[in-house]
N, C-alpha and C positions, 0 to 999 in steps of 0.2 A: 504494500500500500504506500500509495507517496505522499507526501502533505501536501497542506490544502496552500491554493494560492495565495503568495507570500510571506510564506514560511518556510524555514528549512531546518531539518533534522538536526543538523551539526549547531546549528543557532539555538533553536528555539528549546527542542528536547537534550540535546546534549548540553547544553549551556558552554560551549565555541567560546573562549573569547570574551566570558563574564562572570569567570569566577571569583572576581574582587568582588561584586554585586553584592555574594551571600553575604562577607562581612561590612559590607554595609549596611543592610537590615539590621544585622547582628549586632553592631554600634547604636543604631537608633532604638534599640531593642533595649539596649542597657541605658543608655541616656533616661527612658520613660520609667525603668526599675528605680534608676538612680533619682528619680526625682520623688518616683510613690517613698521608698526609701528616706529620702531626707524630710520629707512630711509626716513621716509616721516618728520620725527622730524628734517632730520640733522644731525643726530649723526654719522653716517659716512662719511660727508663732503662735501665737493665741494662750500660750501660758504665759501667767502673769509672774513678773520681777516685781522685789520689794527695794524701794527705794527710802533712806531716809536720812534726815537731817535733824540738828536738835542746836538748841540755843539755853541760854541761860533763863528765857523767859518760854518757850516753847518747846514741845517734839513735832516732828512729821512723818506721818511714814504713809509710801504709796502705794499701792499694788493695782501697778496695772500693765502690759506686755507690752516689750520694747521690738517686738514685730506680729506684723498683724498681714493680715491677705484685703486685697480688695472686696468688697462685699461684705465683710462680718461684723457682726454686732459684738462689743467688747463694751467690758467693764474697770472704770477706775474705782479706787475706794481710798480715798485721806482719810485719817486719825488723826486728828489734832489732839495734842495734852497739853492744856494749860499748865505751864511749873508756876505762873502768878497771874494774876487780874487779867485779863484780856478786855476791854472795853468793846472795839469795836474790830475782832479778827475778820481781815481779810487773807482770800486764797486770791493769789493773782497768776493765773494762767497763759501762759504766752501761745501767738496765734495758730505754733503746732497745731495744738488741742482742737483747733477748730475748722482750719482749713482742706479742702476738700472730708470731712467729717457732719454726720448730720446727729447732731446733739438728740437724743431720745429722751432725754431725760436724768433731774437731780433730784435726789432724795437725801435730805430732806430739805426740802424751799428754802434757797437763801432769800435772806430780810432783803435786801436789792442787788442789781447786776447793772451793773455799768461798764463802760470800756476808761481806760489810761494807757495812753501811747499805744493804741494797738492791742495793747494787751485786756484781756475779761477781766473785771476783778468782781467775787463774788464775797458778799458783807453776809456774816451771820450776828445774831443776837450777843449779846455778851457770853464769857466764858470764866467761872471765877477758878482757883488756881488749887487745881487738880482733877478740873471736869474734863471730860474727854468727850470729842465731837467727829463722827464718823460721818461722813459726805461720800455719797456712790453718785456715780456722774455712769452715764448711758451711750454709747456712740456706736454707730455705723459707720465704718471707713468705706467710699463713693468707690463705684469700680473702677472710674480713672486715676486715681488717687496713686501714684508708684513713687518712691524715694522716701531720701531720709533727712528729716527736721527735725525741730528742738522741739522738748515737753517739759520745758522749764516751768516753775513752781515756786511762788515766793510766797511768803505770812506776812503781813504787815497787823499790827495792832493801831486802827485811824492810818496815821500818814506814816506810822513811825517802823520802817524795816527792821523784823524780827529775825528770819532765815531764808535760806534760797535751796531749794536742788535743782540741778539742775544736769535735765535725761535727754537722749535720744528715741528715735522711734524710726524701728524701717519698714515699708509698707512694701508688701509685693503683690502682682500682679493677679 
């Protein structure tokens, strides 16, 4: 039997002349392992990092994932501890936190939101000195959303600078 028009035995069935081809599949083959493989590792994120800072008048500590995928809903969570008086604690978030990101939600309601320089700053009620104040923040990273910016994080008590940390955050595709 001969093959059919154009086609030829030594090409087509015998593979003539394209035996690199097999390892080429065979590379894109482990590329798509290697990739399920680094996502079942973590390496593109969604597990939360603790971050924290502390002052003589404050603690802070963060947990929220210093990478994240396009599309997924993630969670921050501050602890603020009063070590004295806190009048008027502000969290001041720099515009990481927000850009390409769709806010879902703060729990529990700061007293106001306003912006400075760019930056969110959100004002809760007073704090006296050893009350503790846990704030969960809600986001969705946009599917455009790819690289890496800052998720800086400052306290202020009123106008007066209490402590800073200050994160990264890498976003992939």
């Amino acid at each position: 039997m001969s093959a059919p028009a154009g086609l030829t035995l030594e090409r087509h069935r015998d593979l003539e002349g394209r035996s690199r081809q097999v390892w080429y599949r065979r590379a894109l083959l482990l590329v798509l392992v290697a990739i399920a493989a680094l996502a079942l590792a973590n390496f593109f994120g969604q597990k939360p990092t603790t971050s924290r800072a502390e002052s003589a008048a404050a603690s802070l500590e963060l947990q929220a994932p210093t990478r994240v995928r396009g599309g997924v809903l993630f969670q921050g969570r501050f602890t603020l501890v009063a070590r004295q008086d806190l009048k008027t604690p502000k969290l001041i978030l720099s515009p990481g936190w927000f850009e390409q990101m769709t806010v879902n939600g703060f729990e529990p309601q700061p007293s106001t939101e306003t912006t400075r320089n760019g930056d969110v700053v959100i004002t809760f009620d007073s704090l006296q000195a050893g009350q503790k104040l846990v704030f969960w923040t809600y986001f969705q990273v946009n599917p455009t959303n790819i690289g890496r910016r800052s998720q800086d994080v400052a306290l202020d008590d009123g106008n007066t600078p209490l402590l800073r940390l200050d994160r990264k955050v890498t976003i992939f595709p």
